[in-house]
Structure formats: C-alpha cells, structure tokens
C-alpha positions as CSV (number, residue, x, y, z in Angstrom):
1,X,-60.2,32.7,13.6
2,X,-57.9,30.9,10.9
3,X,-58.2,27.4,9.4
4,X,-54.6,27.1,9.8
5,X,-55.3,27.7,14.1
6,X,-54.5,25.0,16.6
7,X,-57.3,25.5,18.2
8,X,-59.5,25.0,14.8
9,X,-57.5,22.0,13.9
10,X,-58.0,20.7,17.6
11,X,-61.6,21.2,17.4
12,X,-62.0,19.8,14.1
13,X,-60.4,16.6,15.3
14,X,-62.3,16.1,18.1
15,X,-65.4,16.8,16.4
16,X,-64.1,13.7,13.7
17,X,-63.5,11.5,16.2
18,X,-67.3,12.1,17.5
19,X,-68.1,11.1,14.5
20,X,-66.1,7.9,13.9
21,X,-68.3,7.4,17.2
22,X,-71.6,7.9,15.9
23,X,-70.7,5.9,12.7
24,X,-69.5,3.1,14.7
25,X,-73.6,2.9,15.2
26,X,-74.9,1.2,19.0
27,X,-77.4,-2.0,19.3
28,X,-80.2,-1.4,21.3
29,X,-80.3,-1.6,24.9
30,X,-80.5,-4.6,26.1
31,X,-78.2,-6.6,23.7
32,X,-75.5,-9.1,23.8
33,X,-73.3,-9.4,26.8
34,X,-75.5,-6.8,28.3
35,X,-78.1,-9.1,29.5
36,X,-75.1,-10.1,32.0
37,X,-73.1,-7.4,32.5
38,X,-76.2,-5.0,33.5
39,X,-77.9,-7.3,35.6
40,X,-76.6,-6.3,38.9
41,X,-77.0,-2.2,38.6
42,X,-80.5,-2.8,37.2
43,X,-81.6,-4.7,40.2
44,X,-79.9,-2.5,42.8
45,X,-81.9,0.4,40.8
46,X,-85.2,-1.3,41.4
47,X,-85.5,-2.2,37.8
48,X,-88.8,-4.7,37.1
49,X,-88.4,-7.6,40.0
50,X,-85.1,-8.6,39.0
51,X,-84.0,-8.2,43.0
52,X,-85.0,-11.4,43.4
53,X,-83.6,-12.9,40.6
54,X,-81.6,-16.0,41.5
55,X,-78.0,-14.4,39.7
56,X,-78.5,-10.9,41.1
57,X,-78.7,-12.6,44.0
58,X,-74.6,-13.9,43.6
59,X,-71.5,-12.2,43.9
60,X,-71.3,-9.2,42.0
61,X,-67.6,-9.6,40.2
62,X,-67.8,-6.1,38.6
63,X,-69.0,-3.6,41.3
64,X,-68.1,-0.2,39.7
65,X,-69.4,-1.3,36.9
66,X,-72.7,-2.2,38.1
67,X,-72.5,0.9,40.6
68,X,-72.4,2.8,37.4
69,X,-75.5,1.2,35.3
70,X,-77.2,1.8,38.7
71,X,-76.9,5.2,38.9
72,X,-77.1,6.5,35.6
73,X,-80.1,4.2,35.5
74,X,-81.7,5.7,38.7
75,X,-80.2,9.3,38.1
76,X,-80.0,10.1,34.3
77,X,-82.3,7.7,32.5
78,X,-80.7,4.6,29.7
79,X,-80.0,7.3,26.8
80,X,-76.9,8.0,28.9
81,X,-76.0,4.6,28.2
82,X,-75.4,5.7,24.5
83,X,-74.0,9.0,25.4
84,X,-71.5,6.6,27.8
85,X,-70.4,5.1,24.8
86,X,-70.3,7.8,22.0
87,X,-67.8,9.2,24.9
88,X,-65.9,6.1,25.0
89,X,-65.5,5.2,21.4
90,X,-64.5,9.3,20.6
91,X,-61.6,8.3,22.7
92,X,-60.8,5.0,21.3
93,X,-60.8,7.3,18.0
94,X,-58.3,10.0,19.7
95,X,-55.9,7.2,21.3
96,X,-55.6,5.4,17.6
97,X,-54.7,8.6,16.1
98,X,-52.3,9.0,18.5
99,X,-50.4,6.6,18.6
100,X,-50.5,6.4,14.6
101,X,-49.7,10.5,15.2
102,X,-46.5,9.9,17.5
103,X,-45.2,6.9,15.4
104,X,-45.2,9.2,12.1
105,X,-44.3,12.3,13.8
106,X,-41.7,13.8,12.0
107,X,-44.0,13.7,8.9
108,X,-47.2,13.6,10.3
109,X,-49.4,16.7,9.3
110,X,-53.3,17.4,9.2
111,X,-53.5,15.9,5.7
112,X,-51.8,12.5,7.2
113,X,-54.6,12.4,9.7
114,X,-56.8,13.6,7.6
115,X,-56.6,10.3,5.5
116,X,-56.1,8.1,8.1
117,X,-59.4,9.1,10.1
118,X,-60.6,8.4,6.8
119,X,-59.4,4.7,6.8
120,X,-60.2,4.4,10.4
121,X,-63.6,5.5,10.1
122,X,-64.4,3.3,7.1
123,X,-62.4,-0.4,8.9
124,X,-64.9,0.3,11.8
125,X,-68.4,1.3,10.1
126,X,-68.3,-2.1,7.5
127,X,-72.0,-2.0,8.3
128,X,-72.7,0.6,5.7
129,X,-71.1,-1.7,2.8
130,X,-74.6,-3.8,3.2
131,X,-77.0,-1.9,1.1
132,X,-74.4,-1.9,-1.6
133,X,-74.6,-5.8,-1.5
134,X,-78.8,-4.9,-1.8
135,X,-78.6,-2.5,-4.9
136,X,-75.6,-4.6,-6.7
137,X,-76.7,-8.1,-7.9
138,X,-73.0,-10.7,-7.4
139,X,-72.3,-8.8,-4.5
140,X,-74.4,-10.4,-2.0
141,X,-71.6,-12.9,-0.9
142,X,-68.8,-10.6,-2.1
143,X,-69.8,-7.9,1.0
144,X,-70.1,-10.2,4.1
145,X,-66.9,-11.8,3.3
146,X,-65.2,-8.5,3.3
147,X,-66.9,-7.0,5.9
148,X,-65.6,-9.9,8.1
149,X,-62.0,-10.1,6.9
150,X,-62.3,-6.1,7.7
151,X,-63.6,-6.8,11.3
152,X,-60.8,-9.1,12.0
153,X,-58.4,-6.8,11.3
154,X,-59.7,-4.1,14.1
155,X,-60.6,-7.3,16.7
156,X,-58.7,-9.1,19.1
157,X,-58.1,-13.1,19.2
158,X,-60.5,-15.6,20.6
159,X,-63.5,-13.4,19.7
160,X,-62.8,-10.9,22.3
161,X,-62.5,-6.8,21.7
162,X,-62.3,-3.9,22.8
163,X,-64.9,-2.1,20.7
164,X,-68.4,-3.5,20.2
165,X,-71.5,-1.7,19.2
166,X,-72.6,-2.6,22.9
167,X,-71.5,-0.6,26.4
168,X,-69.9,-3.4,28.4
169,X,-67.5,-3.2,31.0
170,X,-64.7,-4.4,28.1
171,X,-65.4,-1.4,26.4
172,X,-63.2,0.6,29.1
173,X,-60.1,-1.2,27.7
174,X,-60.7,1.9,25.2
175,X,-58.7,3.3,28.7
176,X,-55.7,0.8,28.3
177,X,-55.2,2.4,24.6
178,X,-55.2,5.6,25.5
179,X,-53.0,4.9,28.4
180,X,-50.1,3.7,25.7
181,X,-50.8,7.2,24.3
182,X,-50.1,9.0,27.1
183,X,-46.8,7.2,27.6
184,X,-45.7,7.9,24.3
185,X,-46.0,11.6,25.3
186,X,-44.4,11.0,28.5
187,X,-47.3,11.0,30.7
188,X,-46.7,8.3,32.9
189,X,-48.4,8.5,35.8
190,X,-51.8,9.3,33.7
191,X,-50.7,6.1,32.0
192,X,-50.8,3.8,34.6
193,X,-54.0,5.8,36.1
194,X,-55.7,5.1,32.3
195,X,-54.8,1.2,32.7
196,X,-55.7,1.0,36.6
197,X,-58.9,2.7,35.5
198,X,-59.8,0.0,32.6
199,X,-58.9,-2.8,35.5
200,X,-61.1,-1.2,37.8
201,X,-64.2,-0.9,35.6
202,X,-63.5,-4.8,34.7
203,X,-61.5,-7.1,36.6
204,X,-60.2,-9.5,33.9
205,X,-57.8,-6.2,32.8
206,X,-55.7,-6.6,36.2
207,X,-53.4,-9.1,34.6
208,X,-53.1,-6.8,31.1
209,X,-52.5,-3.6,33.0
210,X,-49.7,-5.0,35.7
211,X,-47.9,-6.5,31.9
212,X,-48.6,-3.0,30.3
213,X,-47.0,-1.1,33.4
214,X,-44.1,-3.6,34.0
215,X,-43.3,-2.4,29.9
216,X,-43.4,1.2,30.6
217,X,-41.1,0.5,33.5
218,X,-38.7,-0.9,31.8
219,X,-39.0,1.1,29.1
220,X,-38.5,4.0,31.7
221,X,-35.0,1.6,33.4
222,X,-33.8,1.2,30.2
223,X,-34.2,5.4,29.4
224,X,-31.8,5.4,33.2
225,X,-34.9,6.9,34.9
226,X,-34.6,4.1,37.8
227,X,-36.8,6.4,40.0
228,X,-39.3,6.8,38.1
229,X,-39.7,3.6,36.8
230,X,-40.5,2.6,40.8
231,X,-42.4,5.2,41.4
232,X,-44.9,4.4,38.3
233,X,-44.9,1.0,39.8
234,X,-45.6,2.3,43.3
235,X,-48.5,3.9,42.0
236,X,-50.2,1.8,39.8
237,X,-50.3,-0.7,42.8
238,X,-51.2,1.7,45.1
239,X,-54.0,2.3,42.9
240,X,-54.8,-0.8,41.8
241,X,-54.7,-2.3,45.6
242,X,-58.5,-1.7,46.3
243,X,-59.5,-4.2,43.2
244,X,-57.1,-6.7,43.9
245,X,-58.2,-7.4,47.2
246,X,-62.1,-7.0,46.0
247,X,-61.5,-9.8,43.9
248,X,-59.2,-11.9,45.9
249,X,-61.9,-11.9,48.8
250,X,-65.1,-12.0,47.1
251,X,-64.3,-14.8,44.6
252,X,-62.2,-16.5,47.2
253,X,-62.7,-20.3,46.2
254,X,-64.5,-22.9,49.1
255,X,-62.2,-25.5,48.1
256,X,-59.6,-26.6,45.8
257,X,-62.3,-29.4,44.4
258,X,-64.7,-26.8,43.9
259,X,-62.7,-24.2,42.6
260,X,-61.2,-27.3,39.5
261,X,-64.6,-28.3,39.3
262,X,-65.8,-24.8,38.3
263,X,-63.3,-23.4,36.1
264,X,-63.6,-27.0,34.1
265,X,-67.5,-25.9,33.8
266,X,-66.5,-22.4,32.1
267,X,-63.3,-23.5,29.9
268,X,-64.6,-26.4,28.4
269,X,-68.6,-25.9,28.3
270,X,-69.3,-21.9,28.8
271,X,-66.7,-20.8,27.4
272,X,-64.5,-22.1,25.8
273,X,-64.6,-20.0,22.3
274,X,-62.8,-17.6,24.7
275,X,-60.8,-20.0,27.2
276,X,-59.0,-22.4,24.9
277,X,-57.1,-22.5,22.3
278,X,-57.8,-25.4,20.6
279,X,-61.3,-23.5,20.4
280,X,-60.4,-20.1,19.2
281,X,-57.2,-20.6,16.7
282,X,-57.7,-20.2,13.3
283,X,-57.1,-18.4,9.7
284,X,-58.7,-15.6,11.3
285,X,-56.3,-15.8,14.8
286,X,-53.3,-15.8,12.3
287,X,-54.3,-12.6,10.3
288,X,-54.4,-11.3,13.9
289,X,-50.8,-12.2,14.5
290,X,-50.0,-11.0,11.4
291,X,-50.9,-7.5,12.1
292,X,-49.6,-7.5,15.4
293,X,-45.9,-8.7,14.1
294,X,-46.3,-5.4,11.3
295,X,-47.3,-3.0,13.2
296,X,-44.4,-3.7,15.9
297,X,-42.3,-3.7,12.8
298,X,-43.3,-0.6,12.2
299,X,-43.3,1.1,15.2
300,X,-39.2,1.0,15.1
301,X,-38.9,4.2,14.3
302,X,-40.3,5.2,17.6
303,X,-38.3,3.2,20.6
304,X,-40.9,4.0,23.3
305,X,-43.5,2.1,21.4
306,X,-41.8,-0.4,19.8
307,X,-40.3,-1.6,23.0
308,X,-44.2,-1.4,24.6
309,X,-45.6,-3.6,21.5
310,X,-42.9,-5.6,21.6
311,X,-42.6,-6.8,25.4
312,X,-46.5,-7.6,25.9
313,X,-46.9,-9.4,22.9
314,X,-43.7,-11.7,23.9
315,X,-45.1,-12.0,27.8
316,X,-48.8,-12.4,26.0
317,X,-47.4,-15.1,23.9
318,X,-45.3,-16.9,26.6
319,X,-48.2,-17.1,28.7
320,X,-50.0,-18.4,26.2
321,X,-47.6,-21.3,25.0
322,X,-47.4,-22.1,28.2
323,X,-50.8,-22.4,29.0
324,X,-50.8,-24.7,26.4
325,X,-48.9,-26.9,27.7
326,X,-49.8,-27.0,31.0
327,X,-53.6,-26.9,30.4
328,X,-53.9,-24.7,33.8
329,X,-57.5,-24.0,33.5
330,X,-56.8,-20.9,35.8
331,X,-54.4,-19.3,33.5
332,X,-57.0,-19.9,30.6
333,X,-59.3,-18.1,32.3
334,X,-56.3,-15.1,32.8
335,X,-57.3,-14.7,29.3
336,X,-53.0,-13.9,28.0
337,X,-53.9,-13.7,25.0
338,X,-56.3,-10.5,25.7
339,X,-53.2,-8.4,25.4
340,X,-54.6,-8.7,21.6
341,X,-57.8,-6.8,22.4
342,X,-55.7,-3.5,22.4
343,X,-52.7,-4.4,20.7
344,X,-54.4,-5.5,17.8
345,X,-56.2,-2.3,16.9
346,X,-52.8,-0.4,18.0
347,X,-50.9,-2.0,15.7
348,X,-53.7,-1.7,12.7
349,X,-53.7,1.9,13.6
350,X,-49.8,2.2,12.9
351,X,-50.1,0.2,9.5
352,X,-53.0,2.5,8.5
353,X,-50.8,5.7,9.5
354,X,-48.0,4.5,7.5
355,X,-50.4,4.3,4.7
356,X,-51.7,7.2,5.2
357,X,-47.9,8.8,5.0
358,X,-47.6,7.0,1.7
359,X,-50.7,8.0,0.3
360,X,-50.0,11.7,0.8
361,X,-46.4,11.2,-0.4
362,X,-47.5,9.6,-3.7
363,X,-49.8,12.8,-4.1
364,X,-46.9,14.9,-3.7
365,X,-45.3,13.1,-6.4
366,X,-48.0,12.9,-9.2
367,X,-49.5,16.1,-8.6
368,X,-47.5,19.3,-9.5
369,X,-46.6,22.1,-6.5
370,X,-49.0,24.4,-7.5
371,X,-52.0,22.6,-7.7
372,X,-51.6,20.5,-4.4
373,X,-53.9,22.6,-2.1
374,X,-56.3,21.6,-4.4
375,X,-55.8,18.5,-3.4
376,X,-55.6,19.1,-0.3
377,X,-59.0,20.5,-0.5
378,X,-60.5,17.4,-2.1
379,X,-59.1,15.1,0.6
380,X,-60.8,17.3,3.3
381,X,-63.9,17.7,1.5
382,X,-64.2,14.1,0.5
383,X,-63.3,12.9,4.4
384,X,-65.9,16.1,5.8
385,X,-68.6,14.5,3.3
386,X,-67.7,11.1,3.9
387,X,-67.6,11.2,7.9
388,X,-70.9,13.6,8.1
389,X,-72.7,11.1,6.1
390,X,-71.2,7.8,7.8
391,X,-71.8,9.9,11.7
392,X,-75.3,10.8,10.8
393,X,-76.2,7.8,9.2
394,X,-75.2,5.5,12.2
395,X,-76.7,7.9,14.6
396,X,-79.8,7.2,12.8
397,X,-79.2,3.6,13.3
398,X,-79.1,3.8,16.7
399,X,-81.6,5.7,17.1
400,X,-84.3,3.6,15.0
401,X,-83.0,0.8,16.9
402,X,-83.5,2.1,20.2
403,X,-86.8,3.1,19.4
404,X,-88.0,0.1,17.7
405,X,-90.8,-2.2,20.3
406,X,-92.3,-5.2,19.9
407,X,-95.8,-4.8,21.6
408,X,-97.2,-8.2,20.4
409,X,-94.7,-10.7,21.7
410,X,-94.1,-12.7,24.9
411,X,-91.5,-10.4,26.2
412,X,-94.1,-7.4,26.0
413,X,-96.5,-9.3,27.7
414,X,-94.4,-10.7,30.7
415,X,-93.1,-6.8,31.2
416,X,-96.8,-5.4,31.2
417,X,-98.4,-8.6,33.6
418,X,-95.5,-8.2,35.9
419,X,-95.9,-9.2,39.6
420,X,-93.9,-9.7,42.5
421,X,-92.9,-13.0,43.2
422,X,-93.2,-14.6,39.5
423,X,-90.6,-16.6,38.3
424,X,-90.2,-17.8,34.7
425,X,-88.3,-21.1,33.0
426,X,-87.3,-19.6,29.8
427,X,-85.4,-21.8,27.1
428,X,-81.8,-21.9,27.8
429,X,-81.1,-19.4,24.6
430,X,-83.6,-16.9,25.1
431,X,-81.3,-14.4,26.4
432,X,-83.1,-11.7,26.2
433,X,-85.7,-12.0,28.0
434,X,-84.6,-11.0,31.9
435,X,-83.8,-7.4,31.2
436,X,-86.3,-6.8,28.3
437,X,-89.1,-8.3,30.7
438,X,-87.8,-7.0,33.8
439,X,-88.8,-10.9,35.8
440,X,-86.5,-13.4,37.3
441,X,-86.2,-16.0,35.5
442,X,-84.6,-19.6,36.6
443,X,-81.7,-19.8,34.5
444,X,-80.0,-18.9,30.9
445,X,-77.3,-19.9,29.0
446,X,-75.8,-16.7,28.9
447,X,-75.3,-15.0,31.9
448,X,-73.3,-17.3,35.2
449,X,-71.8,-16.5,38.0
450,X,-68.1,-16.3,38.9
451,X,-67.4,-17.8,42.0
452,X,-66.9,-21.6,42.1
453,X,-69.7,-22.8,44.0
454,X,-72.5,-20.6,42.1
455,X,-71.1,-21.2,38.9
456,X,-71.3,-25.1,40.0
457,X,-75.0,-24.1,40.9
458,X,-75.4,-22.2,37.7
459,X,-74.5,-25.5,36.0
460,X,-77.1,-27.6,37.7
461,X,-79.6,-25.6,37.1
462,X,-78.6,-25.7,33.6
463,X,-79.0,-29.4,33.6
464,X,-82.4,-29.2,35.2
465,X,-83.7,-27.0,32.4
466,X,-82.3,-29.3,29.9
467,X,-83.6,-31.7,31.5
468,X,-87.1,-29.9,30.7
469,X,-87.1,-28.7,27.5
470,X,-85.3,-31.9,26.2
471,X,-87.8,-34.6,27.3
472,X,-89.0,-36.6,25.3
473,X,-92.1,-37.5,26.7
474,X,-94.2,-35.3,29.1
475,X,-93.9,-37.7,31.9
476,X,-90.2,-36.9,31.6
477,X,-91.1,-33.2,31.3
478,X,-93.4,-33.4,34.4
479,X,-90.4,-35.5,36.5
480,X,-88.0,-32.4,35.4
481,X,-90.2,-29.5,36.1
482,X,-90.8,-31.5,39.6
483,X,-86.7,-31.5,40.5
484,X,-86.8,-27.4,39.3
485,X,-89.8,-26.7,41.9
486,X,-87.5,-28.2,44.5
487,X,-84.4,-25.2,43.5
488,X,-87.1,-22.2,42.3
489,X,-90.6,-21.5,42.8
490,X,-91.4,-21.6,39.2
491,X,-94.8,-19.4,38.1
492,X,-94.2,-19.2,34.2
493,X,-93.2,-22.0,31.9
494,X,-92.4,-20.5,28.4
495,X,-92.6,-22.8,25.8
496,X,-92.3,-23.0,22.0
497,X,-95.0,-23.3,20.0
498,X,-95.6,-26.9,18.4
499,X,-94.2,-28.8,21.5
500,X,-97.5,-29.6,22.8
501,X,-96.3,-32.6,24.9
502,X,-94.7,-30.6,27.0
503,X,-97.8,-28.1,27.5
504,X,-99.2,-31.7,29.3
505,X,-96.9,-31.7,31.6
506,X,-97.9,-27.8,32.9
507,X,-100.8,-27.9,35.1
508,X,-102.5,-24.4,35.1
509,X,-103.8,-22.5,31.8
510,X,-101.7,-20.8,28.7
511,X,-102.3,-17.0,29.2
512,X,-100.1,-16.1,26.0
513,X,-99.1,-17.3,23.0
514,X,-96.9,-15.7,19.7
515,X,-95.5,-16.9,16.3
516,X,-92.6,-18.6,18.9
517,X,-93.5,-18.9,21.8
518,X,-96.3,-20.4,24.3
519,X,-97.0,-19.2,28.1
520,X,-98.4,-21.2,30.6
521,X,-99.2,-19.7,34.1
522,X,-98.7,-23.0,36.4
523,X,-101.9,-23.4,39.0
524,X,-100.8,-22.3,42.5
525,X,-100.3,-25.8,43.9
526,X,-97.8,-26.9,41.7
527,X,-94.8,-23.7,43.1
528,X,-93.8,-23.2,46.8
C-alpha cells in the first residue's frame, strides 16, 4: 500500500494522536479531584469500607459518572482508568486538528498537520522541558516559568480545563470540542449528541452545551435552514431531558435560607479560586482572553466557526459581566466563564494551524523546488522521532507512577489494618487518604457535597475538625474531639508528629507512627 494512501495517512494520524495521548503522561490513581469525583463508584463497587463513609452516603451529583468508575472498577480492573483516558485525550488530539484542519482547508495538507501535531504535542507535554532545567545550570528558573506561560496558553480561566493528567468527569468536555468539529463538517445532530454527552457525564456542562447548540442554531437560521435549526434543538433537549430533571430533583434546595446559605459556603470559602472573579482574574486570565480574541480573529476565513467562537464568547462574557454585578452566587456557581475550558484550546489550536501554514510557506520560499521533499522528509522524520520519543517517554511516566507504593507510611497501614466500622479524623488537607486507604474518614477539605443542606453539614464538620487540630491546649482538643463523637463514631485520630498535646487529649494507645504522621486507636469507650 502507498504512503501517499488515505488510508495510510488516516492511520498515521490516528496513531499521532495516540501518541500526543501517551505524551500528555497520567498521575497515578488516586490523584487530585479524583479523591472526589471517584468516591461514589468506588463505594457502590465494594471498594475498602468506603460504603459507610459519611459523603458516599450524600447525593450523588454525577451518577453516570460514578456508574462508570463502578463498573469498570468491578468489571475491568483501574488500568482501564488509563486506557479511559489515553481514549479521551486521542480525541481531544483529533478534535484540535480538526478544527485547525477545516479553518486552513484550502491549504491544509499532511505537511501542515504534520507541524502542527508537532506544536501541539510539544504545548501539552511541558513536563519533558524539566530535565533540561537539571542538566543546564541558569535554567532552573528559566523552565518553570515557561512551562507555566505554555500551560496557560492550552488552559481555561479560573483554573479550570479540559485536559488534566487526571480522568475526571471534566475531562469529557474533550466531547464538547469534538462536537464543534463535527459541526464544522456539517454533522449536526452528532454535534449536539457530542455536547449532550459531555453534559451527561458532568452536570456543570448543561449550561455550556444549551449556549453551544443555541450557536449552531443560529448558525444553521442564518444558513435559511429554519428546520433544521429546530430540529437540532428538538434533539438536543430531547436528549438532554433525562439530566435536567436528575439534577433539578436531586439537588432540589429545602429552603431559600439554606440554599443562600450554602452556595455562600462554596463561592466564598471552597471555592472560590473557581467561583469569583475577584479570585481568579489575573495576568494569566488576560493572556487567556487574548488568545481567545486571535483565534476568533482568525477563524474568519471560515464563517461556520467564526460565528460559533464568536457567539459563546460574547454570551460567556455577558454572563459574566453580569455576574459581576449582580453578585448572584447561583450564577457564579453556572461557572460562564467555563465556555473558556474549550474555547481556549480551540482557539490556540487555530493560531498554531496558522503557524503551521506559515511555517510550511516560508519553507517553500527559502528552499528550491527540487529539493523540497527533502524537506518534507526531515519534517516527518523529525515529528515521527520527536512524537515516539515524547509517547514512550510519558507512557513510561505513567507507568512508574502507577506502580510506585509506599509500604511504610500511615496510608499503607490504615489499608492493611482495615476493619468494618472504623472511622478516621484525618487533617483537613490530607486528601488523599480515603481512597488510598479504602476507610471513611470524618471529613476533608477537598471533597463536599452539592446539595444545600449537606454542603451546610459538610461545613460544620469542617469547623469541628478545626476545632481539633487548631487547639491550643489539649483540654480544648479533648472538648472538640467530644462535639465530633456526638456527629461520627470516631475510631482513628491521625495526628502529626511533634503535636504531642494533642496525643493527651486521645484516650487509647498510638498503633502507628511515620516521618509525618502519628495514629492513635481511641479506647472503645470514648466512640458510640
């Protein structure tokens, strides 16, 4: 079969995109936003004692997603957590390269793409510029400041993406990208069935996808396709229907107070690096914008897309401003300004495809007629070397990283002394521990609830562990640990090392102790 084949060129640009997704290397299970988001499919699967933990126990705001984490955990085993992700990231990959593909179109050829996979491959694998800053003396502040301008360029505002080195149910918005691709090659209906599909997974997309569908419809009124325009929009909320009312009657507030009391908790304590923009705006936010405004710029050449980019950043930005104004906590925690998720790296991918065309154009210039397959060549050879090493490299990443275990650590030795019915009070930051342990523990900072009376219950049990581990005295720690007996039946007390006082106010023995961390089983008199 020829080089020159479509089906060779297709292959090899699927099997490039597999590797942008094994260069854009994975943390190790459980990381990050994990520790929430996995919580409710691990204790449906029987996973540890988590069943009884106190937040499995709420309401579960992302069912399909936990339905998922549940059965591949019960079905498949956690590598096809990985595999989940090299799956979603290869199509984050395709969707970029096709809109970047469809804006450039009546220039674009292999050699376009070929660079620009290049560029796209190296903006999303910065991790690989750190042993440089190892071998080089002077670059060892010269490399994280780079790799971070580079990260905000692919990133969305307020310190939300789509892309993280972490499954999450946010990583589906990958499905709202490729869901603009399809409508720039007139797909519609698997359009909205892409966006619909990213909502599904995680709820907070409802609001991005019905903005997103509302653009393709009047992209599709203004082409004088009336009829299909309302029958794209009779779909998507036929399809969209079952998580609508999912959400509006499992996080149906008790009361108005509650419900203001509640989303006060989140925007201006939890969360608020993602819920207000006092919080979030800065050089970085701007650089944001900046790309956003260039790559619609860009994208005039193709009507379709520019009017797409064009209409959600203006509805993103108007219910942002007004937001602002208003200070309606429920609109802050819409998230408008997560249109930027996607339209960020949408409109980065257009700027990089317009480089890409000028790159190849320049080479066209300088190098004479003759000698340009030989060019050619060298751009293919250097991206095929460049992309095998990068892919392998940040498979191997992954891989030493899910492999690596601690077996001399508190988290080890809560998994391995496991027992029904334990309950631990962990320091508020120790993340962590619940899924790496597999016990229920009383509270974190981390992971809360959604609905307005747990998350107000969330928050007083935040206080109560403060409370704890902020006394001053151990009479203080003693009064504290008594009011968190009367919420939890607390078993295990982990405590850091060098905060003896607080050891005094534990009756029952220490059974562990690390570099960080003490453990003190509590007698059986002192838990219900």
């Amino acid at each position: 079969m020829s080089i020159s084949s479509p089906h060779v060129r297709i292959a090899g640009f699927l099997g490039a995109c597999l590797l942008f997704a094994g260069a854009f290397y994975q943390a190790p299970l459980f990381s990050s936003n994990q520790n929430t988001y996995f919580l409710n499919g691990l204790a449906h699967a029987g996973y540890g004692y988590l069943s009884s933990d106190w937040l499995a126990l709420q309401t579960d705001h992302i069912p399909v997603f936990s339905y998922m984490v549940s059965f591949v955990h019960t079905h498949g085993g956690d590598w096809l957590f990985y595999l989940l992700f090299v799956g979603l990231a290869t199509a984050y990959a395709v969707s970029l390269s096709a809109i970047a593909a469809r804006t450039f179109s009546a220039e674009w050829r292999w050699q376009h793409m070929t660079v620009f996979l290049f560029m796209l491959m190296f903006f999303h694998s910065t991790w690989m510029l750190t042993p440089l800053a190892e071998l080089i003396p002077g670059l060892q502040h010269v490399i994280p400041a780079i790799q971070k301008l580079i990260d905000m360029s692919t990133s969305g505002l307020a310190g939300q993406s789509i892309l993280r080195p972490i499954l999450q149910p946010s990583t589906f918005g990958v499905l709202i990208l490729a869901g603009v691709a399809c409508f720039l090659y007139r797909r519609e209906f698997l359009a909205v069935a892409c966006m619909v599909l990213a909502a599904t997974v995680h709820p907070t997309y409802i609001l991005h996808a019905a903005i997103l569908t509302a653009a393709c419809m009047f992209v599709l009124a203004l082409e004088k396709r009336i009829q299909r325009a309302l029958a794209v929009g009779v779909f998507a909320t036929l399809l969209v229907l079952p998580v609508l009312l999912y959400v509006a009657l499992v996080l149906q507030p008790a009361s108005p107070a509650q419900l203001a009391e509640a989303q006060s908790i989140l925007v201006d304590e939890r969360i608020p690096h993602h819920a207000k923009v006092s919080a979030w705006f800065s050089f970085g936010a701007i650089l944001k914008i900046a790309i956003i405004v260039a790559g619609i710029a860009v994208s005039f050449r193709h009507k379709r897309l520019f009017m797409v980019l064009t209409l959600c950043t203006v509805t993103g930005l108007a219910l942002s401003l007004l937001q602002v104004m208003t200070a309606n906590t429920s609109l802050a925690l819409l998230f408008p300004w997560r249109l930027s998720t996607w339209l960020v790296p949408a409109c980065f991918a257009i700027l990089l495809g317009g480089v890409s065309v000028l790159v190849v154009r320049l080479l066209q210039t300088w190098v004479a007629p003759g000698k340009m397959q030989y060019v050619h060549l060298g751009i293919a050879g250097l991206f095929i070397t460049f992309a095998v090493t990068s892919g392998v490299l940040g498979v191997h990443k992954t891989i030493d990283g899910a492999r690596a275990t601690t077996q001399n650590d508190v988290v080890f030795y809560a998994r391995t002394h496991a027992q029904p019915a334990q309950t631990y009070l962990i320091p508020l930051k120790y993340e962590n521990f619940r899924l790496a342990s597999g016990v229920p523990v009383f509270i974190d900072w981390k992971s809360h609830p959604y609905r307005d009376v747990e998350v107000i219950e969330w928050h007083d049990r935040v206080a109560l562990a403060k409370a704890f581990y902020q006394a001053e005295s151990s009479e203080a720690a003693a009064g504290a640990l008594a009011a968190i007996q009367l919420k939890a039946s607390i078993t295990h007390v982990m405590v850091e090392t060098g905060k003896d006082y607080l050891l005094q106010a534990l009756p029952g023995e220490t059974i562990f102790q690390d570099d960080h961390y003490l453990l003190r089983q509590l007698s059986a008199t002192t838990h219900r």
